[in-house]
TINUTOR-166905 format. One line per 5 residues: number of its first residue (from 1); for each residue x, y, z of N, C-alpha, C. Coordinates in pm, whole numbers, plus 50000, padded with zeros to 5 digits. Example, Ala and Ser with C-alpha at 12.3 -4.5 7.8 and 13.67 -1.06 7.14 Angstrom:
TINUTOR-166905
1) 51319/49431/50780/51230/49550/50780/51320/49670/50780 ~ 51285/49775/50708/51367/49894/50714/51290/50003/50787
END
This chain:
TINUTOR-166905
1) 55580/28171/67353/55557/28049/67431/55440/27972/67368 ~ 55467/27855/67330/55350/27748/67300/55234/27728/67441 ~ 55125/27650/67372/55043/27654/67401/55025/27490/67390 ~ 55017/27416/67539/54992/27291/67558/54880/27257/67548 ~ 54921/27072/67490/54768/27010/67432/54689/27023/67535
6) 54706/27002/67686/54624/26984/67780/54563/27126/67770 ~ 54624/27246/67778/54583/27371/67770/54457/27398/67676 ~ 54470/27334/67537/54407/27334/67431/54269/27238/67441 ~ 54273/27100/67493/54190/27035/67538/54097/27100/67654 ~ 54188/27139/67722/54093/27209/67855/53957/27331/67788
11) 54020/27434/67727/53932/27513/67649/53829/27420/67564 ~ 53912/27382/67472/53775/27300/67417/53680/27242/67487 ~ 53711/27173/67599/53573/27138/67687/53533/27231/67753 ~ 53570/27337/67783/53511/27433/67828/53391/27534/67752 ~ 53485/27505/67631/53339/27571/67536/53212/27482/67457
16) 53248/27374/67525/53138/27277/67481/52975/27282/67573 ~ 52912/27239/67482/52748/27300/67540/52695/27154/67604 ~ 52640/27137/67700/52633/27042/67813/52423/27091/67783 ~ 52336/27045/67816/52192/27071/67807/52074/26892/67873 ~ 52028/26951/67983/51945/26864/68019/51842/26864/68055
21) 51746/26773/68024/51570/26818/68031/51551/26681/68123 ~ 51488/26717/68245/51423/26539/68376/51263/26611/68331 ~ 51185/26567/68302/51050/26570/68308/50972/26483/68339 ~ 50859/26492/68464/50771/26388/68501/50643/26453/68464 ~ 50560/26352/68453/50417/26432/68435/50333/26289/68493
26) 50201/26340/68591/50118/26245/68686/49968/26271/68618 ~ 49898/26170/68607/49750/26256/68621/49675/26246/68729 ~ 49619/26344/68731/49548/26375/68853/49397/26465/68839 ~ 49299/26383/68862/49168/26406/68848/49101/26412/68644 ~ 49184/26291/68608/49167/26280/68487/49260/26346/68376
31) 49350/26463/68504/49414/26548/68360/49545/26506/68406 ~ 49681/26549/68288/49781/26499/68286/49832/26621/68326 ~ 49949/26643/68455/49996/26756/68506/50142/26725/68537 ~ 50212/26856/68524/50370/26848/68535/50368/26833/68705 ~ 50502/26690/68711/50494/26692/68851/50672/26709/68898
36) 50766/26725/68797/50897/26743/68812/50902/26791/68652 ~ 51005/26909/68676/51080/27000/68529/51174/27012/68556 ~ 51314/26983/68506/51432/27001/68543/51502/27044/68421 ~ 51548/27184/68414/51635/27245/68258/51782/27264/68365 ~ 51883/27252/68276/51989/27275/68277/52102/27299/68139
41) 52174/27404/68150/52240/27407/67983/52155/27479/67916 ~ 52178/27443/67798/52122/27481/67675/52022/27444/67662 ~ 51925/27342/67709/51809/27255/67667/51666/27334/67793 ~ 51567/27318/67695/51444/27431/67754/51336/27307/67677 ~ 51192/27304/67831/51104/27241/67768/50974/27368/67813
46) 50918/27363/67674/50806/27480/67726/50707/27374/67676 ~ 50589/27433/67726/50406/27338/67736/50330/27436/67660 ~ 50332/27481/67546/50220/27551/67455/50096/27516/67534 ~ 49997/27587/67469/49833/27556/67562/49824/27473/67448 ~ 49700/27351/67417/49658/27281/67341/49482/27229/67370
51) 49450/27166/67304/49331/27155/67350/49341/26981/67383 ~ 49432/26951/67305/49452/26768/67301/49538/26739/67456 ~ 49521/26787/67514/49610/26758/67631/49781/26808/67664 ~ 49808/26738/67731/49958/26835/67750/50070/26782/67644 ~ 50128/26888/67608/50241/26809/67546/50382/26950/67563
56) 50457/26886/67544/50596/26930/67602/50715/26951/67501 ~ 50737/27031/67469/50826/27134/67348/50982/27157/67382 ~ 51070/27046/67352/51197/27055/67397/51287/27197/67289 ~ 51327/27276/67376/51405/27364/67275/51568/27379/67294 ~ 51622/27371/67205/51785/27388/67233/51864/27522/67173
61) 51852/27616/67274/51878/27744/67282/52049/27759/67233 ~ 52095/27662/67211/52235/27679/67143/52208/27671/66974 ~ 52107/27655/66908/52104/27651/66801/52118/27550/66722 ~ 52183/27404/66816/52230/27311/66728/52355/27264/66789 ~ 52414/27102/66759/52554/27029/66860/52624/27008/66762
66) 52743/26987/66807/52851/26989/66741/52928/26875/66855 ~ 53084/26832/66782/53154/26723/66866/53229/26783/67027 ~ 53202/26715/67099/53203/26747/67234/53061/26774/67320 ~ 52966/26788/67283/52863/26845/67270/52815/26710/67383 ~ 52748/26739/67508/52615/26631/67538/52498/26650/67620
71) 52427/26611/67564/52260/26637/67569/52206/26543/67684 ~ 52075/26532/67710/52023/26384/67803/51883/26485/67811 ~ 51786/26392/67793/51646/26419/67800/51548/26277/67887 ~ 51515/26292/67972/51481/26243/68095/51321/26232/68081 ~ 51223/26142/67997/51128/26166/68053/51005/26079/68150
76) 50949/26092/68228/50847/25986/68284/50710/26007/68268 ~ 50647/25948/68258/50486/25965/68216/50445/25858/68310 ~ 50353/25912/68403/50295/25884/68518/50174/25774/68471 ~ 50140/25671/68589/50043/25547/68580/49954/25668/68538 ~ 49840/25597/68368/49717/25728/68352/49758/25836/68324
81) 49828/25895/68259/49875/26007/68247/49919/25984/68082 ~ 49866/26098/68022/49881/26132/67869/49994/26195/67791 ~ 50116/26202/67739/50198/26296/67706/50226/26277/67557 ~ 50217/26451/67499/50301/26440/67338/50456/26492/67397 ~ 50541/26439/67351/50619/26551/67336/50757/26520/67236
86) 50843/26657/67205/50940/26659/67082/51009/26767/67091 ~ 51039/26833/66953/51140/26954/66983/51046/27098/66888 ~ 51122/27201/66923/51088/27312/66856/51086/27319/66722 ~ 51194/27242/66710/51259/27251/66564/51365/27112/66528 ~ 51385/27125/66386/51525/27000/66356/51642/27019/66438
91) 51661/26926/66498/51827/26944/66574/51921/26962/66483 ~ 52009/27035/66442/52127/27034/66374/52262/26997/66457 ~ 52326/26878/66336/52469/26811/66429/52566/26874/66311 ~ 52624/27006/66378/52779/27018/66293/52839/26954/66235 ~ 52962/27003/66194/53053/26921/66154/53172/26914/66301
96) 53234/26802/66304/53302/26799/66427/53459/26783/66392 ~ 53547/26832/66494/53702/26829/66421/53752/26697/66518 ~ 53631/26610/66592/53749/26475/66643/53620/26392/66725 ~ 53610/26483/66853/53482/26447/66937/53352/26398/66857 ~ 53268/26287/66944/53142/26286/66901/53065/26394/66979
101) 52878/26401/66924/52832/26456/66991/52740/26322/67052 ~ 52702/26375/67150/52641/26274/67268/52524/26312/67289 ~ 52442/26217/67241/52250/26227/67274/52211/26108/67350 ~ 52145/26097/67483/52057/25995/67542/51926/26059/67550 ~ 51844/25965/67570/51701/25988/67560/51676/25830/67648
106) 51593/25897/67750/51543/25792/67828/51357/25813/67867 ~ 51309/25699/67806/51153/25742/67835/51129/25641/67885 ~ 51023/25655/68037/50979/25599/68137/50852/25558/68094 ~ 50771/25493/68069/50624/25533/68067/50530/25410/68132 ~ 50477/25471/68272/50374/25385/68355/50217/25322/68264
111) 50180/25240/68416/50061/25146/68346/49913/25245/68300 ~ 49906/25190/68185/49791/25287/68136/49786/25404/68099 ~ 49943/25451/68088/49947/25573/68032/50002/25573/67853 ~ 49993/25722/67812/50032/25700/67701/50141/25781/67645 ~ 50216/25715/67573/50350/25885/67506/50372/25868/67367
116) 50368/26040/67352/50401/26038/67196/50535/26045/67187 ~ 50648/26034/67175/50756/26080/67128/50813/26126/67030 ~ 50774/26239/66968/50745/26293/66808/50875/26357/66799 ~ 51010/26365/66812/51098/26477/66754/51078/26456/66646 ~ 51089/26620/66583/51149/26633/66481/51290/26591/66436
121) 51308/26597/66314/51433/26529/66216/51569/26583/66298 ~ 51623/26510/66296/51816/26526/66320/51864/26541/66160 ~ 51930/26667/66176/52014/26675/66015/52164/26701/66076 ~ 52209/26598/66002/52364/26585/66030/52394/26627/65867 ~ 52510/26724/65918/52583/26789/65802/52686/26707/65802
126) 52804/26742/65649/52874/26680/65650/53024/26656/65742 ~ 53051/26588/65761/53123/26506/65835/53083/26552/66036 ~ 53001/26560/66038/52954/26495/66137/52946/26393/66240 ~ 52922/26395/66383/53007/26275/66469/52888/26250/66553 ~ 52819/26165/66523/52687/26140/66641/52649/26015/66688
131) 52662/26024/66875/52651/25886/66939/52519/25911/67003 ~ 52415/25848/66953/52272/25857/67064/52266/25680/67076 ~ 52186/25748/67216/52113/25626/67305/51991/25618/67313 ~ 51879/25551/67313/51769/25554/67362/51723/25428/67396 ~ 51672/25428/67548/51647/25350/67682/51516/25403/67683
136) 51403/25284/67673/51246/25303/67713/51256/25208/67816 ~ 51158/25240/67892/51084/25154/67980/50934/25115/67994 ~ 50919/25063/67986/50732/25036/67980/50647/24940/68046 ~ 50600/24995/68117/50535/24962/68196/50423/24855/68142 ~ 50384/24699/68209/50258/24695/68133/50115/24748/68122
141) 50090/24774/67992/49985/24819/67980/49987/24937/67940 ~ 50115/25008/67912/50147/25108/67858/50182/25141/67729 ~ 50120/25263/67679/50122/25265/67547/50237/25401/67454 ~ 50293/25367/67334/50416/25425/67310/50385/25409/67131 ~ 50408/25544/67055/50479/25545/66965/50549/25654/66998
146) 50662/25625/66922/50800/25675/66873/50853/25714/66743 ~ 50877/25826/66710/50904/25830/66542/51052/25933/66590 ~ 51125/25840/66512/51298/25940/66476/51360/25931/66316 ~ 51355/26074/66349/51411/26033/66175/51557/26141/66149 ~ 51629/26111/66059/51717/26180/66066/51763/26161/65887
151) 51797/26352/65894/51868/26364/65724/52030/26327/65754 ~ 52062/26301/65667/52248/26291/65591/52277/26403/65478 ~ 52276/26506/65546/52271/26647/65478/52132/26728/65441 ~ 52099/26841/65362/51985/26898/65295/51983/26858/65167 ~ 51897/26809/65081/51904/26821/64958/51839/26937/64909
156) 51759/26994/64943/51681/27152/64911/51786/27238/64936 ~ 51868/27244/65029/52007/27340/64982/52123/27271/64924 ~ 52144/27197/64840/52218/27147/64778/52349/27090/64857 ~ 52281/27063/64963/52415/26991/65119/52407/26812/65100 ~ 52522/26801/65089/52560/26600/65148/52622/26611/65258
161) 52587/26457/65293/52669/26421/65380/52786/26349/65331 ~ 52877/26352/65319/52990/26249/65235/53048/26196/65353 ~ 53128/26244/65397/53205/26177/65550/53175/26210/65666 ~ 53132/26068/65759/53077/26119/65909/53076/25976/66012 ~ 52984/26013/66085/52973/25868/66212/52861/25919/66259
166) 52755/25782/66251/52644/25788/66293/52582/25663/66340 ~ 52600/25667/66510/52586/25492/66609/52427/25547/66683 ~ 52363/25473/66645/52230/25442/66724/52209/25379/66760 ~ 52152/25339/66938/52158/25250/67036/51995/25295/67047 ~ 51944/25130/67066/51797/25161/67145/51789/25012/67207
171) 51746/25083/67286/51705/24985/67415/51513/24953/67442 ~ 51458/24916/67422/51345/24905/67466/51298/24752/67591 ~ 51235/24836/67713/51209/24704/67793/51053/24699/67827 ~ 50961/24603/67866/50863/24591/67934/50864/24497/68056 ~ 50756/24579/68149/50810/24532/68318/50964/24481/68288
176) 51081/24577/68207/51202/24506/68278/51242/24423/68164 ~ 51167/24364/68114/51267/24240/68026/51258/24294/67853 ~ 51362/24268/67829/51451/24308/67723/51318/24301/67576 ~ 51287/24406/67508/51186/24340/67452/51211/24384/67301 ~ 51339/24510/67275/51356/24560/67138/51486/24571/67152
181) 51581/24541/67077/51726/24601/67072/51798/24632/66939 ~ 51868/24732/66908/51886/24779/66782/52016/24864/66774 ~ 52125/24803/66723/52216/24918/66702/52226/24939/66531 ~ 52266/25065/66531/52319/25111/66406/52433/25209/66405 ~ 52534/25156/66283/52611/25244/66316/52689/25257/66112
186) 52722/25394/66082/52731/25416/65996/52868/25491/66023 ~ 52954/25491/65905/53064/25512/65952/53183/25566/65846 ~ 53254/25632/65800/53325/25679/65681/53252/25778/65597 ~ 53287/25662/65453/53157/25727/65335/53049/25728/65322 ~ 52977/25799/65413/52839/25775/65437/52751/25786/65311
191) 52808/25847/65223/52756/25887/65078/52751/25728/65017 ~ 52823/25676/64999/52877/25521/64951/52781/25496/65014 ~ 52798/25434/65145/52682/25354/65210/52570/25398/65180 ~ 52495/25498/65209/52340/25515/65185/52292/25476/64992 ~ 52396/25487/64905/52362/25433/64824/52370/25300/64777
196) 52397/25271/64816/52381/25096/64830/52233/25051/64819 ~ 52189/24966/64730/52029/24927/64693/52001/24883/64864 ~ 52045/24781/64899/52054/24741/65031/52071/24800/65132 ~ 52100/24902/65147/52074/25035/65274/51988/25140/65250 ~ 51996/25291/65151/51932/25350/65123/51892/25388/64984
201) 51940/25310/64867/51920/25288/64777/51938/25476/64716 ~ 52012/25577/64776/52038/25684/64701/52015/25761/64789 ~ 51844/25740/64867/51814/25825/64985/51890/25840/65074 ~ 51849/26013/65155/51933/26046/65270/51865/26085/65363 ~ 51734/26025/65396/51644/26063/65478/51575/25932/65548
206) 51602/25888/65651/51531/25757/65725/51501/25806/65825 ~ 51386/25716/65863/51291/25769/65999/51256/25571/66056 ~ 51252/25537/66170/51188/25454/66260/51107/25483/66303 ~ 50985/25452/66336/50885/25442/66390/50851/25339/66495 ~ 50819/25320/66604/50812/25210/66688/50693/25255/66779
211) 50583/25148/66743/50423/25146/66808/50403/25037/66915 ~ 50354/25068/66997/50348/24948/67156/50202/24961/67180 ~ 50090/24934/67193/50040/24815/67115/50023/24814/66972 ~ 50095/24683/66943/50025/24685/66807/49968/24566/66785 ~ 49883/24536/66657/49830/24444/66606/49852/24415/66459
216) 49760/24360/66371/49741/24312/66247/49639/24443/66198 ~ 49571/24491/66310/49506/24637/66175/49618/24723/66206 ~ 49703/24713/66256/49807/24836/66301/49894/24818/66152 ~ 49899/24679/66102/50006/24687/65998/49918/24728/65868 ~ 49805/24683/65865/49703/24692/65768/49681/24856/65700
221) 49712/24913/65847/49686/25079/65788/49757/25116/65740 ~ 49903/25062/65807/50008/25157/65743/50068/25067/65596 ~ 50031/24963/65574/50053/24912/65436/49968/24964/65311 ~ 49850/25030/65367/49753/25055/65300/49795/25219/65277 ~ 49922/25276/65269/49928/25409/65292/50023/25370/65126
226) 50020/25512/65046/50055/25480/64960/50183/25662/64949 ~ 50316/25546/65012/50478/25629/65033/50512/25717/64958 ~ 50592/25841/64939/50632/25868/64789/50762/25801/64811 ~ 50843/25744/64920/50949/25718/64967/50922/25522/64954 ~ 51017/25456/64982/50948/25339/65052/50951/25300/65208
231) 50827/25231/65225/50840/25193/65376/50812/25036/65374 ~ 50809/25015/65512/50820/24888/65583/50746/24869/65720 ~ 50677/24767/65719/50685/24759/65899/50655/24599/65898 ~ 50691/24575/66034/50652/24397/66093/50616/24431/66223 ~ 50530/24325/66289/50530/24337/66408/50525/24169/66448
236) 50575/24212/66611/50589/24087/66686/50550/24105/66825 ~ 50483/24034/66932/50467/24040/67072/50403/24167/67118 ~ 50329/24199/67011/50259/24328/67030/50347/24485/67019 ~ 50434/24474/66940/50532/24559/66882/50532/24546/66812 ~ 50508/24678/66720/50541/24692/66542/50621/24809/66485
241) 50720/24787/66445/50847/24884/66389/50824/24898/66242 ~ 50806/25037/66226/50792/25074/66040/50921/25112/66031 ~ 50971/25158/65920/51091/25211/65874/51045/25273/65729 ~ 51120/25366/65775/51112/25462/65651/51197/25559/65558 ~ 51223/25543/65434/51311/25597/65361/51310/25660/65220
246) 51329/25810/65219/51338/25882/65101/51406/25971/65067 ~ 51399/26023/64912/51489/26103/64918/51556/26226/64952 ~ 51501/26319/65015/51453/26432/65066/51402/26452/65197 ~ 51426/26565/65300/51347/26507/65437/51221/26566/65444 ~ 51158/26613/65303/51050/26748/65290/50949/26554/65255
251) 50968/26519/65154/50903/26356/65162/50926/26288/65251 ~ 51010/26255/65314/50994/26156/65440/50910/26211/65545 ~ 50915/26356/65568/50843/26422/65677/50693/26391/65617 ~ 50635/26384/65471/50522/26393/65475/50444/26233/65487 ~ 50584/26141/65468/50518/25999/65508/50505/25962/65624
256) 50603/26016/65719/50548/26036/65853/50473/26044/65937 ~ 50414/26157/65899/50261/26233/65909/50166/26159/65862 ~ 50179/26118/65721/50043/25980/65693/50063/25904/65793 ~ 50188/25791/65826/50178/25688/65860/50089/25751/66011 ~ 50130/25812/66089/50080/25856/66224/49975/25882/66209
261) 49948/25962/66117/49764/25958/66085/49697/25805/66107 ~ 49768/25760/66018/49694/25602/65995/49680/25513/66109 ~ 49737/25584/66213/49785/25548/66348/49667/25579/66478 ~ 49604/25736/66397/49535/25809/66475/49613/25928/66564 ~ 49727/25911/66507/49824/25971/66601/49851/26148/66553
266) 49821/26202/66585/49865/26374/66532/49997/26392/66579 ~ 50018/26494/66496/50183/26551/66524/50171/26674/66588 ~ 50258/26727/66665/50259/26845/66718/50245/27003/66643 ~ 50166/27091/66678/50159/27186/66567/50247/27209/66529 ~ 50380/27235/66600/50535/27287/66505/50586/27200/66421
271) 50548/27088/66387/50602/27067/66258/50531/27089/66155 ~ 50427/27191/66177/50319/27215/66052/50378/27362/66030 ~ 50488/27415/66069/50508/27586/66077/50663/27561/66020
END
């Protein structure tokens, strides 16, 4: 007796990994304290001790997503209230036989407070299927960098990406009104495309960066940083977006780290391990 598509569909979503992180954090009497943690799935946020204040360690106990796969990471940072936070490690996106995998990321962040949003790198192997979202909110007077970066295979293990799908949605608002919007979406021969002088010129390693306040010494530092990769940034309305691209994610990770330096900004100890 055969075995129906619905039958076959049903399992497959059944063995698909579902993972969700709601995190609030308030301050209270100067310090920044967890005031809602919500894990579900596969997805785990642990709080290392630190001396720099709190910061929050997303881990994904499945090892890595694949197509069917969906994630959602929830966070709020309270009026006055300080937060780093990122992941354990690089997310790894399979290869997928149809399904995308599904990432949202939604960060809240009240007046006078501040957030790091440091993940580490997304490495999408080859042929790969990845739909993320990311929805900020910001409060005025609230302060935000953001760094995402993501490989198109390993080059230190001799991995490409040749065929895949890769759509990035970001949303950024203050009090509410529309203040950053950005899609990207990559699609087929991803190998073709990233070599293109005009996209990645060979590289398979890009990272965004996005700083809330910024200014004219904000661009000054990071122009004054000298890439092994090349970068970029502009700013407008007190927003300044770098971009960054090289060949390798072992160099992009270390321009990273300058630029955020240049920022004042530290990275979380696990990406130094």
């Amino acid at each position: 007796m055969g075995v129906s598509a619905a039958a076959v569909e049903q399992t497959f979503a059944a063995n698909r990994a579902r993972g969700t992180i709601a995190l609030a954090v308030a301050a209270e009497g100067g310090v920044t304290r967890r005031t809602r943690v919500h894990e579900s799935g596969s997805l785990r946020v642990r709080f290392p001790n630190t001396q720099d204040g709190l910061e929050a360690v997303i881990v994904n106990t499945g090892g890595g997503m694949t197509g069917g796969d969906e994630f959602t990471v929830d966070i709020e940072v309270g009026e006055g209230s300080h937060l780093v936070a990122g992941t354990a490690a690089a997310e790894k996106i399979y290869r997928s036989t149809g399904p995308d995998t599904a990432m949202a990321v939604r960060l809240s962040v009240g007046a006078r407070a501040q957030l790091a949003w440091l993940p580490q790198e997304t490495i999408l192997f080859d042929r790969a299927r990845l739909k993320r979202r990311i929805d900020v909110e910001l409060a005025n007077g609230a302060s935000l960098v953001m760094a995402e970066a993501a490989l198109f295979g390993r080059a230190a293990m001799g991995e490409q990406m040749t065929q895949g799908f890769w759509r990035d949605t970001w949303r950024v608002r203050r009090d509410g009104r529309l203040v950053f919007a950005e899609n990207v979406r990559i699609d087929g021969d991803i190998a073709a495309t990233l070599a293109r002088p005009a996209s990645a010129k060979g590289g398979i390693a890009l990272a965004t960066v996005l700083i809330a306040p910024a200014n004219e010494a904000t661009l000054e530092a990071v122009r004054a940083l000298d890439f092994s990769g090349e970068a970029g940034i502009s700013a407008w309305n007190g927003f300044a977006v770098a971009r960054l691209v090289a060949r390798d994610g072992a160099s992009l990770r270390r321009d990273v780290v300058a630029l955020l330096a240049a920022l004042g900004q530290s990275v979380p100890r696990l990406w130094h391990q």
